[in-house]
N, C-alpha and C positions, 0 to 999 in steps of 0.2 A: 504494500500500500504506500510504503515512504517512496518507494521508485515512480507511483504514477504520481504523485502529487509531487515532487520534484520533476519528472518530466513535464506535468502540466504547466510548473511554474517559468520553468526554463523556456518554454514556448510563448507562454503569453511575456516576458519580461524580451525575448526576441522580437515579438510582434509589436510591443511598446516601443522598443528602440527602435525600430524600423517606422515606424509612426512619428516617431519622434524627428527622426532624420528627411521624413518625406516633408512635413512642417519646415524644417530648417531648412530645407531647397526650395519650398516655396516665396519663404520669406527674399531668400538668397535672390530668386529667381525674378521676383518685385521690385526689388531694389535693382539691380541689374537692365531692367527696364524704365525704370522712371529714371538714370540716370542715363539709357539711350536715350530717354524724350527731348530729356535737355538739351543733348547734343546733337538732336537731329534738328534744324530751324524749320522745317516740314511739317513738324509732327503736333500734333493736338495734345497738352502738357494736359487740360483738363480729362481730357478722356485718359489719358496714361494715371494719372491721381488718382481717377475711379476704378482704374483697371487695377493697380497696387492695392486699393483699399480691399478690393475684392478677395484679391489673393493673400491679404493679410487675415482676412477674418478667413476665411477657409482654411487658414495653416495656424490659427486658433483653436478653430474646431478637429480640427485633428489632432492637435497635442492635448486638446482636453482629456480626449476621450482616450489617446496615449496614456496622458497622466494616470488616468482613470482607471486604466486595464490594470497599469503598475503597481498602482497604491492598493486597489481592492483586491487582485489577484495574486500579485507576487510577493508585496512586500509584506503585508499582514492579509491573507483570506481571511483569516476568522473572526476579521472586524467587522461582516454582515451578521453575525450570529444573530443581536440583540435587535427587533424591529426600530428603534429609535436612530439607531443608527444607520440602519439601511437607507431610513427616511430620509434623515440627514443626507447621507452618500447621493442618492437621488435625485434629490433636493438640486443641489448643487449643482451635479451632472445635465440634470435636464435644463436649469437654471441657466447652466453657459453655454448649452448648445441650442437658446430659445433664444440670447443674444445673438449669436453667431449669424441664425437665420433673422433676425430683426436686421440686424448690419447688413447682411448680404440684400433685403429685399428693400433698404432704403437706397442701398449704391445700385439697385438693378431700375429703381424708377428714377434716380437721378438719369443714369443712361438712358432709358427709354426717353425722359420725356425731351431729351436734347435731341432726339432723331426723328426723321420723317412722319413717320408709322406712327400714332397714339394706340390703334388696334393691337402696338403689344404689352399695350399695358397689364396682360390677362395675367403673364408670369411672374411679375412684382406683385399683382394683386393677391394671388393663389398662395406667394411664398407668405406673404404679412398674413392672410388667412390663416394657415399652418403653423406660423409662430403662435398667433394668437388662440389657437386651437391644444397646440404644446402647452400654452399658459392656462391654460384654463382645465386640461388634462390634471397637470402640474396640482391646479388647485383642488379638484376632487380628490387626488390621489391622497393628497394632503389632511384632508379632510377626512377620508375612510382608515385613511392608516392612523389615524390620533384616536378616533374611537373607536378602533381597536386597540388601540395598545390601553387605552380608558378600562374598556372590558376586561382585558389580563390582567390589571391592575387590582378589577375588582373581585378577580373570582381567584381564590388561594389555590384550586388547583389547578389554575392556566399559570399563573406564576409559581408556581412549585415546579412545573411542567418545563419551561421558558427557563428558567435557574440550572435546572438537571441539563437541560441543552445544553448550557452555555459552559456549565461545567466539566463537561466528556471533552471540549477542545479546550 
């Protein structure tokens, strides 16, 4: 059993650094671009600003969720045992990848609304939708998981039960 939970962990702590490093090229790769913009007198600095911005919150959201893998999976697993803390973790997690899509769908209607076409406005609308749908997920979830943990609070043998769990790790 130590060999599969060491291999799992070795895997997911490979798959974070690789997460890790894809964010770091994207950043790399933004900067590297906006500092063509400069140097091309051709080139539309404000669209390259939007285009960086973009690529910036993208390699955000990929290190989060990097971070994420890292901290919950490899570095400590057994800090989901207890529900409050899951909450927390989640919390968090969904927290900054509901910004990530908030930032991407405000630099997707800055571009749209600079271009010809208004009819594509559909895809900046759809992503602020979906944030706003995260958030509001986010909130129920919020809200079922406390009364729950309300109820194991009050019944001795769901926290008797929730103790012995947390105990065996």
């Amino acid at each position: 059993m130590q060999a599969y939970q060491f291999l799992t962990r070795a895997i997911f702590g490979a798959v974070s650094l690789v997460l890790m490093a894809v964010a770091l090229g994207l950043i790399i790769y933004a900067g590297l671009q906006q500092a063509d913009a400069f140097s091309a007198p051709d080139r539309d600095i404000g669209q390259a600003l939007l285009d960086c911005v973009g690529y910036m919150v993208i390699a955000v959201a990929i290190f989060e969720v990097a971070k994420y893998i890292l901290e919950e999976e490899v570095i400590d697993p057994t800090q989901m045992r207890n529900a409050g803390q899951a909450r927390r973790s989640i919390t968090k997690f969904v927290s900054t990848i509901s910004i990530a899509i908030f930032l991407e769908a405000l630099v997707a209607v800055f571009q749209t609304s600079k271009g010809p076409d208004i009819s594509m406005m559909l895809y900046p609308t759809l992503l602020l939708l979906s944030g706003v749908a995260m958030v509001v997920g986010l909130g129920v979830y919020q809200k079922l998981s406390t009364a729950a943990e309300g109820e194991v609070r009050k019944s001795p043998e769901a926290a008797a039960e929730e103790k012995a769990e947390l105990d065996r790790f």
